[in-house]
C-alpha positions in Angstrom: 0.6 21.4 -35.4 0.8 17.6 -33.9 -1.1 17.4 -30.4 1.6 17.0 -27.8 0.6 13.9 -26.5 2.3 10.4 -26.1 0.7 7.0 -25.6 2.1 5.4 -21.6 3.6 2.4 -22.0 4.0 -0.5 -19.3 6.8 0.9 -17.5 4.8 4.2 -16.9 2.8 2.2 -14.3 3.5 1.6 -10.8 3.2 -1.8 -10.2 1.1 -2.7 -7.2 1.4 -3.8 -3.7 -1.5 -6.0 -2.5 -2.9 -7.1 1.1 -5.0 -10.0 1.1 -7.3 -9.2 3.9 -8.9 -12.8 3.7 -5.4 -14.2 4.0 -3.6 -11.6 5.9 -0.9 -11.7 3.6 0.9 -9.2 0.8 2.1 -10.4 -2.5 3.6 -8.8 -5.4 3.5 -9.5 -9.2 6.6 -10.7 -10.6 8.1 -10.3 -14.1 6.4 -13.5 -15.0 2.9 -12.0 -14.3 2.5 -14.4 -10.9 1.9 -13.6 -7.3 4.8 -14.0 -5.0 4.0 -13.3 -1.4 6.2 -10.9 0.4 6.9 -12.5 4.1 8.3 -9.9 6.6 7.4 -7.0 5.0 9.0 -4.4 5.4 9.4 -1.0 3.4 9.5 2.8 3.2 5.5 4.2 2.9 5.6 7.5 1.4 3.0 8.9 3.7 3.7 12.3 3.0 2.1 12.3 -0.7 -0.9 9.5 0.2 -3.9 10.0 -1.6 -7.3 9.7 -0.6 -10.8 9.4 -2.7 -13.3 7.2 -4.3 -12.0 3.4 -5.7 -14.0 0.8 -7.5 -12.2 -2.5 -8.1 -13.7 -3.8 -11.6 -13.9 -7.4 -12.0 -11.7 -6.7 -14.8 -9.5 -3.9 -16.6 -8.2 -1.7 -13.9 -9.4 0.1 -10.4 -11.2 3.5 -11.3 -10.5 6.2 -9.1 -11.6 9.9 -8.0 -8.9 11.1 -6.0 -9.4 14.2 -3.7 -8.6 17.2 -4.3 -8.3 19.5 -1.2 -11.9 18.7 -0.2 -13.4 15.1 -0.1 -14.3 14.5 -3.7 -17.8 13.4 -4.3 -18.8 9.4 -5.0 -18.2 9.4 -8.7 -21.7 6.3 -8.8 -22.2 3.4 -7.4 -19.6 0.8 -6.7 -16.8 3.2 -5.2 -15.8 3.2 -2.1 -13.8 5.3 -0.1 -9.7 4.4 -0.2 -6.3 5.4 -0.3 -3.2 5.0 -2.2 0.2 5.3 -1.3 3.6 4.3 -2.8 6.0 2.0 -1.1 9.5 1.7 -1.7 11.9 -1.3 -0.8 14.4 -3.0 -3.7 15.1 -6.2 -1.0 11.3 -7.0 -0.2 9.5 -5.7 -3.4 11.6 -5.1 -6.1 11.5 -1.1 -5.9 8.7 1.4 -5.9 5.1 -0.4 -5.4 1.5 1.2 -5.6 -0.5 0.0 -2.2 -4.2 0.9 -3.1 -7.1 -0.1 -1.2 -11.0 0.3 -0.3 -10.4 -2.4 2.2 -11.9 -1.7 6.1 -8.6 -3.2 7.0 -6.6 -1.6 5.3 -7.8 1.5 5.9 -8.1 1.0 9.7 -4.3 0.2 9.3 -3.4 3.5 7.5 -5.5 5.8 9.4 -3.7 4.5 12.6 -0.4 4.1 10.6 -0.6 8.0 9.3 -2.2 9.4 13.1 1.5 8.1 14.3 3.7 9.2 11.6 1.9 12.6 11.3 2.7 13.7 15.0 6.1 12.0 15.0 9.1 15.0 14.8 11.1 13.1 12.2 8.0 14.2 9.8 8.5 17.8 9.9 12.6 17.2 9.4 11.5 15.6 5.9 12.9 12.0 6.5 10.4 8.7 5.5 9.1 6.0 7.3 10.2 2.8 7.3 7.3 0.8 8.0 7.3 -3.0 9.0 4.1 -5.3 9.4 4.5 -6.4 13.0 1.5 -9.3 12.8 -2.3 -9.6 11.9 -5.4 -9.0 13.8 -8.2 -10.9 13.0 -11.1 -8.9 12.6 -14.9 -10.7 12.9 -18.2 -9.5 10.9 -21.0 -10.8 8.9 -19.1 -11.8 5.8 -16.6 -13.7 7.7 -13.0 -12.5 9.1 -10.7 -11.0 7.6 -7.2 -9.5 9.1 -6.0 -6.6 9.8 -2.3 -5.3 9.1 -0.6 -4.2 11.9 1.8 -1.5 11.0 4.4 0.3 12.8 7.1 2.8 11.7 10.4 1.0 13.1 12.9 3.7 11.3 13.2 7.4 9.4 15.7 7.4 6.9 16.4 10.4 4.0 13.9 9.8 1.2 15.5 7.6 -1.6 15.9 8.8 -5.1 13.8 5.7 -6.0 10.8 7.3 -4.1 10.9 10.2 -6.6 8.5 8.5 -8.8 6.0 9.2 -6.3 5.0 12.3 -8.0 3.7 10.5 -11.1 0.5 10.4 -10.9 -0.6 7.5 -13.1 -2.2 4.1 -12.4 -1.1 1.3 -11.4 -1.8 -2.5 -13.2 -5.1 -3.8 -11.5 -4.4 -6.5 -8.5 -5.9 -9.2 -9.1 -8.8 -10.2 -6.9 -8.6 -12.5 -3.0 -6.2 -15.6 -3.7 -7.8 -18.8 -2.3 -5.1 -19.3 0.4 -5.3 -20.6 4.6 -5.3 -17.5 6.9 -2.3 -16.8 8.8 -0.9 -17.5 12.1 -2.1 -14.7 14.0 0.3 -12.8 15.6 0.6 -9.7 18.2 3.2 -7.3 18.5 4.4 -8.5 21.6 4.7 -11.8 20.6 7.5 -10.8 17.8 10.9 -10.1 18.4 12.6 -6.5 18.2 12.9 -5.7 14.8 16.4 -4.3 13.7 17.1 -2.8 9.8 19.6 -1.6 8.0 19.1 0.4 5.0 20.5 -2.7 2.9 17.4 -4.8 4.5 14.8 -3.1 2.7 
């Protein structure tokens, strides 16, 4: 008998979400194959299902990954680093459901603090999503230079979308492409911003 199995095609992938920590800035790819930058972003993280484990970003082809299961998986070789990935979901800002996948310090400072706050918040245990807003950038100093660091706050809980069902399918997404040459941002605090206000049309 004929093995049950079916090649994926492009729209079985996710297609990504990416933070420029050089730049402090998120773009997506449009249907054109370019970057578009995403200003104000602003979307629903579905923090419930992230996944954690083991990324290497390949200069080309797409990320490899060993995702945890349970336990902390251990490093497949050398080259991965410890990341997450989490879908995000907003038809204004991105165009629908987006892959956000990192091994980025930044980023991963960002979504530690990001899932501390939305794990002890009540709204969690009544099964309602985040919306989740980047408030500014914090510019964070080292040896290789400075990159930025999201800062990400949960401004809303709303019922989970039927375009966050996809979450559950659990296959790759399109490799991002690597840091664009761009000028680093205007570095913003959180206090410095004005109160944020959205309604479920806004993201």
């Amino acid at each position: 008998m004929p093995l049950n199995l079916q090649p994926r095609t492009s729209e079985d992938f996710i297609p990504y979400l990416k933070y420029n920590g050089k730049a402090g800035r998120w773009y997506i790819r449009n249907e054109s194959g370019m970057e578009d930058e995403v200003r104000d972003m602003t979307a629903i993280f579905d923090l419930a299902n992230i996944k954690t484990g083991w990324i290497m970003f390949a200069d080309n082809g797409p990320p490899v990954s060993e995702w945890d299961n349970g336990a902390m998986a251990a490093q497949p070789g050398p080259g991965f680093k410890r990341g997450f990935s989490v879908n995000v979901f907003s038809p204004q800002k991105l165009g629908g459901l987006r892959e956000y996948q990192s091994n980025a310090n930044v980023s991963i400072i960002a979504i530690k603090e990001l899932y501390d706050e939305f794990e002890k918040a009540p709204e969690f245990k009544k099964g309602l999503v985040p919306v989740v807003s980047c408030e500014g950038v914090e510019p964070v100093k080292s040896k290789f230079g400075t990159n930025y660091q999201p800062k990400l706050k949960i401004v809303k809980w709303v019922p989970r979308p039927a375009g966050l069902t996809a979450a559950e399918n659990d296959t790759a997404q399109p490799r991002a492409p690597g840091n664009i040459d761009v000028p680093p941002p205007v570095t913003t605090t959180i206090s410095e911003r004005q109160p944020i206000t959205i309604d479920q049309e806004e993201f």
